[in-house]
C-alpha positions in Angstrom: 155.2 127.5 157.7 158.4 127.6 160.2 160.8 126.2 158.4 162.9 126.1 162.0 161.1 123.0 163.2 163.0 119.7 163.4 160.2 117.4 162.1 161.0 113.9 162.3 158.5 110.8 163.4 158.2 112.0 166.3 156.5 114.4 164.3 153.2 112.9 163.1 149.7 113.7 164.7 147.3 111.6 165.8 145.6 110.0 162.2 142.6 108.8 164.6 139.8 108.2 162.6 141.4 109.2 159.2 141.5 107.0 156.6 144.5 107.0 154.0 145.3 104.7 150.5 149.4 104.5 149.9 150.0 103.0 146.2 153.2 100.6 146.4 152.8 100.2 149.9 153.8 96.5 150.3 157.7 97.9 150.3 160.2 100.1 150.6 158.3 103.7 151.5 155.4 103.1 150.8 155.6 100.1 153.5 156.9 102.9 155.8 154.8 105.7 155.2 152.3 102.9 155.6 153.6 101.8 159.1 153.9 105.3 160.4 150.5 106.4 159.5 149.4 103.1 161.1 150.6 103.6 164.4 149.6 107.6 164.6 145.6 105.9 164.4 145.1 105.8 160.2 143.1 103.6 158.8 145.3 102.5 155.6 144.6 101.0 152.1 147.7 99.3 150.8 146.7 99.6 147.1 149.2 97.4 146.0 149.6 95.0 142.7 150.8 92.3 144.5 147.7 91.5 147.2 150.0 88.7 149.1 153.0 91.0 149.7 150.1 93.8 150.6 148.9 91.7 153.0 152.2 90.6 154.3 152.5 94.4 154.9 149.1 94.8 156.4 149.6 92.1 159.1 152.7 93.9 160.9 150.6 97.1 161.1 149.0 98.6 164.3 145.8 97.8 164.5 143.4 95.0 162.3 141.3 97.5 160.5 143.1 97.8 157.4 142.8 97.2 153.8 144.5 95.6 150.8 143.3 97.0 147.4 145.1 95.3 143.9 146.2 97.9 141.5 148.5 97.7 138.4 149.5 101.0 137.7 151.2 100.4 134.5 147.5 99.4 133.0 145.3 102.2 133.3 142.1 99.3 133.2 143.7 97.9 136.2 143.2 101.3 137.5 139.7 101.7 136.4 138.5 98.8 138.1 140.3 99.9 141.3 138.4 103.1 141.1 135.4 101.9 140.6 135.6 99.5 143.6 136.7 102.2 145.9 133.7 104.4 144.2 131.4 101.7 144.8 132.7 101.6 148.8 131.7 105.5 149.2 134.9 105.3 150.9 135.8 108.8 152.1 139.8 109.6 151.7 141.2 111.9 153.9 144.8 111.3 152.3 145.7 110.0 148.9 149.4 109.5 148.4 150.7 108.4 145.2 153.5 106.7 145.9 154.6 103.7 144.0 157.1 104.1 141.1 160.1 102.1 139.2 163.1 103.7 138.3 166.0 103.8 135.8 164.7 100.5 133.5 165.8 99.7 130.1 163.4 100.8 127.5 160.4 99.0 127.5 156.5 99.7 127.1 153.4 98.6 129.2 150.2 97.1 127.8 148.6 100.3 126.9 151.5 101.1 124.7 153.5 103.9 126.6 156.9 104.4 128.1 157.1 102.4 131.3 158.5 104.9 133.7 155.7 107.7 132.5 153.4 105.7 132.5 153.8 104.3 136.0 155.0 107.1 137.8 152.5 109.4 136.1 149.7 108.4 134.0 148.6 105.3 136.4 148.4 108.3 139.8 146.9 111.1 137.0 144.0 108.5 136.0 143.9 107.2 140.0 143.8 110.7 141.1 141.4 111.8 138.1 138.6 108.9 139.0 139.0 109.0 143.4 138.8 112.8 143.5 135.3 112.7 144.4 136.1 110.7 147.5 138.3 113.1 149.1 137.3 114.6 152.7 136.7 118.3 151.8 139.8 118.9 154.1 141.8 116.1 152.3 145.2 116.2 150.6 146.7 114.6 147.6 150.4 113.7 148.0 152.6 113.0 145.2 156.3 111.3 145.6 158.8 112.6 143.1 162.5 112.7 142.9 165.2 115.3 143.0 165.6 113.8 139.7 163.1 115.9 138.1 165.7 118.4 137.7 167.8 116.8 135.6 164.7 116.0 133.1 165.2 116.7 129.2 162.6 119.0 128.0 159.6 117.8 126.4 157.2 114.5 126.1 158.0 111.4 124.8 155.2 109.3 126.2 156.1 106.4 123.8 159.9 106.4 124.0 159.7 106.7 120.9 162.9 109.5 120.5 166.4 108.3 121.8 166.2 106.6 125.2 168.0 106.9 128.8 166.5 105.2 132.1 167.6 108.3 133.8 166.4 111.1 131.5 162.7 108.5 131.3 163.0 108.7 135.3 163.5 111.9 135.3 160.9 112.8 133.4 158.2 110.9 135.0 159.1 112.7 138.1 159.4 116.2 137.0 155.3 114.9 135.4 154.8 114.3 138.9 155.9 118.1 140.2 154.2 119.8 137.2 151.0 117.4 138.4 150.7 118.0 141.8 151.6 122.1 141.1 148.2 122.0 138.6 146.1 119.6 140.8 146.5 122.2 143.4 146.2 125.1 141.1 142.5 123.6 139.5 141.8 122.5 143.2 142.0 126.5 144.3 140.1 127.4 141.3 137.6 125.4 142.0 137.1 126.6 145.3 138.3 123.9 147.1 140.2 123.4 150.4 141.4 120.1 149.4 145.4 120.7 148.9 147.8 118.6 146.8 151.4 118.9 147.1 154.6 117.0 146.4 157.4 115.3 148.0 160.7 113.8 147.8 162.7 111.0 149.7 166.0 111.9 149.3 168.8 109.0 149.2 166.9 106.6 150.7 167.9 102.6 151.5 165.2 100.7 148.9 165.1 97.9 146.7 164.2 100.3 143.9 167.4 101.3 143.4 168.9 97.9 142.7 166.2 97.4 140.3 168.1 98.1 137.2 171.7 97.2 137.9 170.5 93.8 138.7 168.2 93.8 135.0 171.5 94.8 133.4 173.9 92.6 135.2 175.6 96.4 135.3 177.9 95.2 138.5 179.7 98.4 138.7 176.9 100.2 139.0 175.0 97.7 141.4 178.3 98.0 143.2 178.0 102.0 143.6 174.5 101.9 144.7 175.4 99.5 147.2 178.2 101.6 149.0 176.3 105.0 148.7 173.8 102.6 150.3 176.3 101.7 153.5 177.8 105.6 153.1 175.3 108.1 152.6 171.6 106.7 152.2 169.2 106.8 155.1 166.2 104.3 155.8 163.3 104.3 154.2 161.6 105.4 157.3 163.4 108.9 157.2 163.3 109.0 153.6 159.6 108.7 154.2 159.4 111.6 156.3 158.8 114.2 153.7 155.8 112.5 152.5 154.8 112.1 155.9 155.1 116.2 156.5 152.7 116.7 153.3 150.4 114.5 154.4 149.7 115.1 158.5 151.7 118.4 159.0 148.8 120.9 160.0 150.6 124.0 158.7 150.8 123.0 155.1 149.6 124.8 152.0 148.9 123.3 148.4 151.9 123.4 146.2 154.3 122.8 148.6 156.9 120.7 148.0 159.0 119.1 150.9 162.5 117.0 151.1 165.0 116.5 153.4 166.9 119.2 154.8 170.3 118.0 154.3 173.3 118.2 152.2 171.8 118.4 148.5 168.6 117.1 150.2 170.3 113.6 149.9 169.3 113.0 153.8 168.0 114.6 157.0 164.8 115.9 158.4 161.9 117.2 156.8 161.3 120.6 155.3 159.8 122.6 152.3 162.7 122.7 149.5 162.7 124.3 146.1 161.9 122.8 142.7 163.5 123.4 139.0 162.3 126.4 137.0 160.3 124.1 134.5 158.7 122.3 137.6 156.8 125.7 138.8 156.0 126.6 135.0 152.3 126.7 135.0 152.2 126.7 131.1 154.1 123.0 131.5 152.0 121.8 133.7 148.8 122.4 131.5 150.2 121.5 128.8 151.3 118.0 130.6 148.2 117.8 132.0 146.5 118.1 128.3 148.4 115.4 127.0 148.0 113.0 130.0 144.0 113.5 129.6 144.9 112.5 125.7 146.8 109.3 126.9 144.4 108.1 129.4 141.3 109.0 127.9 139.1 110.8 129.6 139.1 114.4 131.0 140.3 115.4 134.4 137.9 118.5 135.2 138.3 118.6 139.0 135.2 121.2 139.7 132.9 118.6 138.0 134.9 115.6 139.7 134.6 117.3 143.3 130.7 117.3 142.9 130.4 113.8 141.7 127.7 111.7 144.0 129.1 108.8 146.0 128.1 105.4 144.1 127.5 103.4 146.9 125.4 100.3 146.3 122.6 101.0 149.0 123.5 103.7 150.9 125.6 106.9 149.6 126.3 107.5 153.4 128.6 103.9 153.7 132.1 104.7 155.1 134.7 103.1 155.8 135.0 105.5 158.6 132.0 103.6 160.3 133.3 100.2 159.3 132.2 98.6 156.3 134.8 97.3 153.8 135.3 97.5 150.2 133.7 95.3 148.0 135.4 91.8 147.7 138.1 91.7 144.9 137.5 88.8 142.2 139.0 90.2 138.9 142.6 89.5 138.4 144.9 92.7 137.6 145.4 92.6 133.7 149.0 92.0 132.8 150.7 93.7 129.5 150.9 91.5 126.4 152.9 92.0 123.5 156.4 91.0 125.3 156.2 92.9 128.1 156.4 91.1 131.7 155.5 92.7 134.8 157.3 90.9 138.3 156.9 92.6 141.3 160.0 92.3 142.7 160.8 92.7 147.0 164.5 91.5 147.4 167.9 91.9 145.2 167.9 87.8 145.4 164.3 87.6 143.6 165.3 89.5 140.9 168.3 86.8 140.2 165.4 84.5 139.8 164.0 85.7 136.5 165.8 84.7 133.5 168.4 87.5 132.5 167.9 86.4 128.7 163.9 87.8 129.3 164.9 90.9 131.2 167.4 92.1 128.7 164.8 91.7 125.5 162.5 94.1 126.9 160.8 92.8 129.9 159.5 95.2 132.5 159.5 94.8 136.3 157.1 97.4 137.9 157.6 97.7 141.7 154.0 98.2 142.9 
């Protein structure tokens, strides 16, 4: 790849005729990787937990042919039954990019009973990724979103929280699980004798609400205070920060494994290009052993040979596309929430956060951006 190419928006290729799903695309960059894909032609799923703000979203896009699919990635049977819809569509995926995440929460778990941020960032795209696989176009890619955050990850797994606990160290171990995923996805994809590639990517500093997420949880105003100014001082917008993930997913000249960022000081900001990763983030013995333990969590195995040559399960016809215009099938069930305490809010603005109680937040309440 020539790494001495400016690529910006201007950047993106025609999508005409390609079809792409974004998780957490109702904000932030998933809403912009969203809108950009959008106006180069794609046809995008916003596979969102909140439908309403996905559809809020899906209305300001170019063109009326897109889709809103409900998906709580912090309960893997919320996941299931978004599989199994999109299974049941024979929807064929040129682009899968797994993008939604929280960041830097106080210690809490989801319904299933494991660490928020891992199970979120990870587990939820590991068991979407696992049960789509079949639908991607032989040519397709799978595009993860991590953090340069993965480098400052303490070594090994605590799935459960159940060692001592930091929001940072959990976020930063959910996304260096994201760069040892999408490094072995790849790997099994080649081994399989696939041309399907998967490859990884982060925003940078970029301008989002997920940021404020935490300060606000904590009432931590210093902190919220901080954020803000690197904010006015050295963030950019979510639409560059959304460039990297934009150069996995359309750039031409790519190859599985690569990882892309900005191209800036410390990557905080710029254009995008491929960057390097940690030393425990290209460890191929890691990322087995992660991916081991993640087929443990969510139970069931992720053999990608025998996934790639999975039928379509189309009700009638194993040729229906959404390529030729049909839609998925019409979503009744309700996205389970956790029990046991936990309390999942999707939240869009800083001033909707100030609307849940501070007393529930603070005794171990979860808010999942979708």
């Amino acid at each position: 790849m020539n790494q001495s190419v400016s690529w910006g928006a201007q950047s993106v290729p025609s999508m005409s005729g390609k079809v792409a799903l974004v998780t957490g695309a109702n904000s932030g960059l998933g809403a912009a990787t969203a809108t950009a894909l959008a106006a180069a032609g794609a046809r995008v799923i916003l596979a969102c937990r909140s439908a309403d703000r996905a559809q809020t979203v899906r209305v300001q896009l170019e063109g009326d042919h897109h889709l809103v699919e409900v998906i709580d990635l912090a309960d893997l049977q919320s996941v299931a039954q978004c599989a199994q819809r999109l299974r049941q569509s024979a929807i064929e995926l040129d682009l899968l990019i797994c993008n939604a995440g929280v960041m830097a929460l106080p210690k809490a778990s989801t319904a299933d009973g494991f660490e928020t941020h891992f199970a979120v960032n990870h587990l939820g795209h590991f068991a979407l990724t696992c049960q789509v696989l079949e639908l991607l176009a032989p040519t397709g890619k799978v595009v993860t979103v991590a953090s340069h955050w993965h480098r400052a990850a303490p070594s090994g797994w605590d799935p459960k929280a159940q060692g001592r606990y930091h929001p940072w160290m959990a976020y930063g171990r959910s996304k260096l699980a994201n760069m040892l995923f999408a490094s072995e996805l790849d790997r099994r994809l080649k081994a399989a004798g696939s041309a399907i590639q998967s490859l990884a990517a982060h925003p940078g500093y970029a301008v989002t609400n997920l940021v404020h997420v935490a300060p606000q949880m904590t009432n931590a105003k210093l902190t919220a205070s901080v954020m803000k100014l690197g904010d006015q001082l050295i963030a950019q917008s979510a639409q560059d920060g959304a460039l990297p993930t934009l150069r996995a997913a359309t750039d031409g000249s790519t190859k599985g494994g690569e990882y892309f960022g900005p191209d800036g000081w410390f990557e905080i900001r710029g254009k995008a290009t491929e960057v390097s990763r940690s030393v425990v983030a290209s460890d191929p013995q890691a990322a087995a052993e992660l991916w081991a333990l993640s087929e443990k969590c969510v139970g069931m195995s992720f053999d990608v040979a025998e996934r790639l040559h999975r039928a379509p399960q189309g009700p009638n016809d194993s040729s229906l596309s959404l390529r030729e215009g049909s839609d998925l099938p019409e979503h009744t069930d309700e996205p389970v929430s956790p029990v046991g305490g936990d309390v999942i809010a999707e939240i869009e603005t800083i001033e909707e956060i100030a609307q849940v109680e501070r007393e529930d937040l603070l005794s171990g309440a979860t808010i999942v951006k979708p």
